[in-house]
FIMI-204266 format. One line per field, with one value per residue (C-alpha): residue number from 1; residue in three letters; x, y, z. Coordinates in Angstrom, 2 decimals, decimal comma, m for minus. Each point is the difference from the previous one (the first is absolute). Example, Ala and Ser with C-alpha at 12.3 -4.5 7.8 and 13.67 -1.06 7.14 Angstrom:
num: [1;2]
residuo: [ALA;SER]
xx: [12,30;1,37]
yy: [m4,50;3,44]
zz: [7,80;m0,66]
% end
This chain:
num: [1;2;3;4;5;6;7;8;9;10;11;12;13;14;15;16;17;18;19;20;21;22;23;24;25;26;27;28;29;30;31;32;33;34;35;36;37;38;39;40;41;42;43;44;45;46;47;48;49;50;51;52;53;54;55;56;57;58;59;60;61;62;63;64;65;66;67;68;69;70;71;72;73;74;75;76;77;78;79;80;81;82;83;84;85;86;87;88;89;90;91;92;93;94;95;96;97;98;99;100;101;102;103;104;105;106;107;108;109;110;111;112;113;114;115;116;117;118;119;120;121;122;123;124;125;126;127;128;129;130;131;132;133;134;135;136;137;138;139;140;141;142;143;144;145;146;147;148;149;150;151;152;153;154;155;156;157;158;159;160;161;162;163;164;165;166;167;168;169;170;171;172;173;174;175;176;177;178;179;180;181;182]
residuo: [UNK;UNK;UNK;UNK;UNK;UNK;UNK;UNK;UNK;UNK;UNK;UNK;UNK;UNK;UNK;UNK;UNK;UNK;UNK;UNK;UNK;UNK;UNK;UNK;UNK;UNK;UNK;UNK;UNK;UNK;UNK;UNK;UNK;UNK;UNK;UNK;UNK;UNK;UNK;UNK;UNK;UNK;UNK;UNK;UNK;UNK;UNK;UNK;UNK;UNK;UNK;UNK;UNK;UNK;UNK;UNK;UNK;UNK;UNK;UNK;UNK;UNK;UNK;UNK;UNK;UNK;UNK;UNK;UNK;UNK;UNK;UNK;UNK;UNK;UNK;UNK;UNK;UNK;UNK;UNK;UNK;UNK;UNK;UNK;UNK;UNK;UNK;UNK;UNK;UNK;UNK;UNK;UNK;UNK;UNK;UNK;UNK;UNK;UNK;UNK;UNK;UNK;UNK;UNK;UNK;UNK;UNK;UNK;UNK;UNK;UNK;UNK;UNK;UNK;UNK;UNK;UNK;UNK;UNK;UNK;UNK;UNK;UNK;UNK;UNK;UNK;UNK;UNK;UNK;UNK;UNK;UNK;UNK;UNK;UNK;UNK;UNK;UNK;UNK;UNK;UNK;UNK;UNK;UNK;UNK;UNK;UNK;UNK;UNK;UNK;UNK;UNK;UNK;UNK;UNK;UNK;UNK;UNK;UNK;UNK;UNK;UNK;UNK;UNK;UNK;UNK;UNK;UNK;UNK;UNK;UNK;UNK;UNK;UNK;UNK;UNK;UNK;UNK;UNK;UNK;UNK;UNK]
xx: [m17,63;m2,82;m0,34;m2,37;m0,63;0,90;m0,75;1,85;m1,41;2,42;3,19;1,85;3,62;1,22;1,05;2,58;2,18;0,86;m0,98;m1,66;m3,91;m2,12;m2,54;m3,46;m1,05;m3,52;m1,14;m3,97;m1,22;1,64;1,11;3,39;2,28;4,07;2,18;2,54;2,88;0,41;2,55;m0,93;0,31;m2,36;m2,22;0,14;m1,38;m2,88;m1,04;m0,23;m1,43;m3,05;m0,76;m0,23;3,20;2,03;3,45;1,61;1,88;m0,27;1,21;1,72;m3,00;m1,97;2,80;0,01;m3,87;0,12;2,96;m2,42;m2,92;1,59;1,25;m3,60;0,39;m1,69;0,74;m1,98;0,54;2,55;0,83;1,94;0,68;2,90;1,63;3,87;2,33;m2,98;0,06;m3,31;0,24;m1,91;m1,23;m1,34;m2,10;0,04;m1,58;0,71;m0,96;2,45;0,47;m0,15;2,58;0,70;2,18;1,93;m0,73;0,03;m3,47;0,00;0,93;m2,87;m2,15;0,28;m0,63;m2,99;m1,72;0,47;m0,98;m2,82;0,96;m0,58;2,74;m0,08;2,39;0,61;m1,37;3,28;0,32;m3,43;0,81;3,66;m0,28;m3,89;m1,68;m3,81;m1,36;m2,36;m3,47;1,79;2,48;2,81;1,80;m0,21;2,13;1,55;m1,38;4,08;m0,11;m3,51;m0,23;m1,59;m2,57;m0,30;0,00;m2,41;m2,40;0,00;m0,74;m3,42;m0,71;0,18;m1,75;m2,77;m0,01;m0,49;3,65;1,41;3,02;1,38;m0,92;1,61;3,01;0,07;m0,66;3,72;2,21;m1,17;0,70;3,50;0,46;m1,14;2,32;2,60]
yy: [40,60;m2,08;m3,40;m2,95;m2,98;m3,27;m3,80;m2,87;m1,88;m2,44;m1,59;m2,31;m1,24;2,76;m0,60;2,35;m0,24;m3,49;m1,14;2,90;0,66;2,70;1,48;1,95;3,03;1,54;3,50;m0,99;3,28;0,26;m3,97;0,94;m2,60;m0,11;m2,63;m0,30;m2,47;m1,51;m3,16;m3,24;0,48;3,82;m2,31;m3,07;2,12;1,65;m2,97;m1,85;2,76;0,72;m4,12;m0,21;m2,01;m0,30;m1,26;m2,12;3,20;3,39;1,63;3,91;1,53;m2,05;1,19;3,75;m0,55;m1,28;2,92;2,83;m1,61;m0,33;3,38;1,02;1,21;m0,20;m0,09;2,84;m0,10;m1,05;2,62;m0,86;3,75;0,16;m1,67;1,09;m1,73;m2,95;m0,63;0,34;1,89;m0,81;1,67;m2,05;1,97;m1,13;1,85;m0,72;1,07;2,86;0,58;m0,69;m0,99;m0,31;m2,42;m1,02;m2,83;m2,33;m0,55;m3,56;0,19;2,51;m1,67;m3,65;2,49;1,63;m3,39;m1,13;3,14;0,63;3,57;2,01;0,07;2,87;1,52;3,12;1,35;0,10;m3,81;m0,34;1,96;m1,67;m3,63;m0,35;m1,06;m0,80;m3,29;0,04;m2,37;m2,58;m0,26;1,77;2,63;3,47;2,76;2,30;3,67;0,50;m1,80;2,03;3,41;2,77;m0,53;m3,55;1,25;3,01;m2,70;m2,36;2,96;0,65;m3,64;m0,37;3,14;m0,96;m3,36;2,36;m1,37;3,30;m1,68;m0,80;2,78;1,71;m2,08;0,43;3,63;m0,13;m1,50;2,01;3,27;m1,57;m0,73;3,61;1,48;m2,35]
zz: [96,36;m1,32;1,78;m1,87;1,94;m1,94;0,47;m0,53;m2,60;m1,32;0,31;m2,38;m0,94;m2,16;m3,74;m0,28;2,98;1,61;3,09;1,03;m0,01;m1,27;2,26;m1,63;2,19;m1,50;0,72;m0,09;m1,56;m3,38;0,08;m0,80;1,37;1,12;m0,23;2,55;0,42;2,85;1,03;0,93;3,75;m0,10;m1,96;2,16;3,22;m2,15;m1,84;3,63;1,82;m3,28;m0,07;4,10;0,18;3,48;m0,93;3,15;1,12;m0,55;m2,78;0,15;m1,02;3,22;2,33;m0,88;m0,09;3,85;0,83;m1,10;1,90;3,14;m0,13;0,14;m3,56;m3,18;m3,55;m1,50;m3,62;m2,83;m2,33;m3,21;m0,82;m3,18;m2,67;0,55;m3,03;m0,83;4,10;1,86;3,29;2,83;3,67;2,74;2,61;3,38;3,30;3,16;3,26;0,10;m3,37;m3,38;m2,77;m4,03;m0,53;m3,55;m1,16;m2,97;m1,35;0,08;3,83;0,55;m2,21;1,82;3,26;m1,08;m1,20;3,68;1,75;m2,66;0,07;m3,40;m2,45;m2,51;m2,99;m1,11;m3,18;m1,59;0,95;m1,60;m2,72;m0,80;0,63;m0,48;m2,73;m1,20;m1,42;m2,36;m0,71;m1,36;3,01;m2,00;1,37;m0,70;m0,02;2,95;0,15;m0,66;m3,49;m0,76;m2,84;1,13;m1,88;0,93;3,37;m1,28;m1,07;2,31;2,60;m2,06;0,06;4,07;0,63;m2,24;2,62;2,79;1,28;1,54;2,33;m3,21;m1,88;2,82;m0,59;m3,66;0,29;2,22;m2,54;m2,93;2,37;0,49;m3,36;m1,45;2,06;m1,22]
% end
C-alpha cells in the first residue's frame, strides 16, 4: 500500500457541521489537500500543542504522550489508511523495547499524537485519492482524481510529464490503470 506523508496546514471552525473544526492535511508533492473533521477537544490539543501552548494541566493527548515515553517507547508514525462509510481510519505505530504495535485509532487522536511526537503522519493513496482535492491559482479548489474523465485524467498526465513531475505522473498513471480496468 502506498503511504504519502502529509502536513498539517490549517485548521478552522467548520461551516458545515457545528461545533466541530476542520483540519487541512497537504501531501507536498501534488498539493492536494484533505479535510478532516475533528471536535473541539482533538482540536483543542493540536491547536495548543502547533502554537507552543502549555495548558495548566495536561490534557489526554499529554498523558498518553508521557505513558509511551516512560515505557521507553516511541511513536513511529500515524497512518490514516481508509475511508470506511465517509469515516477516516487511522493506525498509530508505536515501538518499544520489546516490541512493536499498530494500534486503531481515530485520526484526530493520532493526529494530536503525532504533532507532539513530531513523528510522520501519512495517508494512503485511496485517502488521497477520495477525500483530496487540488486548488487552483486563484485559491479555488479543484477537482478529486475521482471526479476526473479519462481524458481529463489522460491530459493532465501529458501536462505533468511535460513538467518533469514523475511522483505524480506515477500517481496519475495508477488511477487511470484502475479505472481502465474498471
Amino acid at each position: 500500500m502506498n503511504k504519502f506523508e502529509v502536513f498539517v496546514i490549517a485548521m478552522a471552525e467548520s461551516e458545515s457541521q457545528r461545533g466541530q473544526y476542520v483540519l487541512i492535511l497537504e501531501e507536498p508533492l501534488s498539493k492536494r489537500r484533505i479535510p478532516i473533521i475533528v471536535g473541539p477537544n482533538e482540536a483543542q490539543a493540536i491547536a495548543l500543542h502547533l502554537e507552543r501552548l502549555q495548558p495548566s494541566r495536561p490534557l489526554t493527548h499529554d498523558l498518553f504522550q508521557s505513558v509511551i515515553v516512560q515505557l521507553n517507547a516511541q511513536l513511529k508514525e500515524v497512518f490514516i489508511h481508509q475511508i470506511k462509510e465517509d469515516v477516516f481510519q487511522a493506525t498509530i505505530s508505536i515501538t518499544g523495547p520489546e516490541k512493536s504495535l499498530q494500534i486503531d485509532s481515530r485520526p484526530s487522536d493520532a493526529i494530536a499524537l503525532a504533532v507532539r511526537f513530531n513523528c510522520p503522519l501519512f495517508v494512503s493513496e485511496q485517502v488521497l485519492d477520495e477525500a483530496g482535492y487540488l486548488l487552483d491559482e486563484k485559491g479555488r479548489e479543484k477537482k478529486s482524481y475521482a471526479e476526473y474523465t479519462l481524458e481529463e485524467l489522460e491530459d493532465l498526465l501529458a501536462k505533468v510529464l511535460a513538467k518533469e513531475d514523475y511522483e505524480s505522473a506515477t500517481r496519475l498513471r495508477s488511477v487511470i490503470d484502475k479505472r481502465k480496468l474498471g
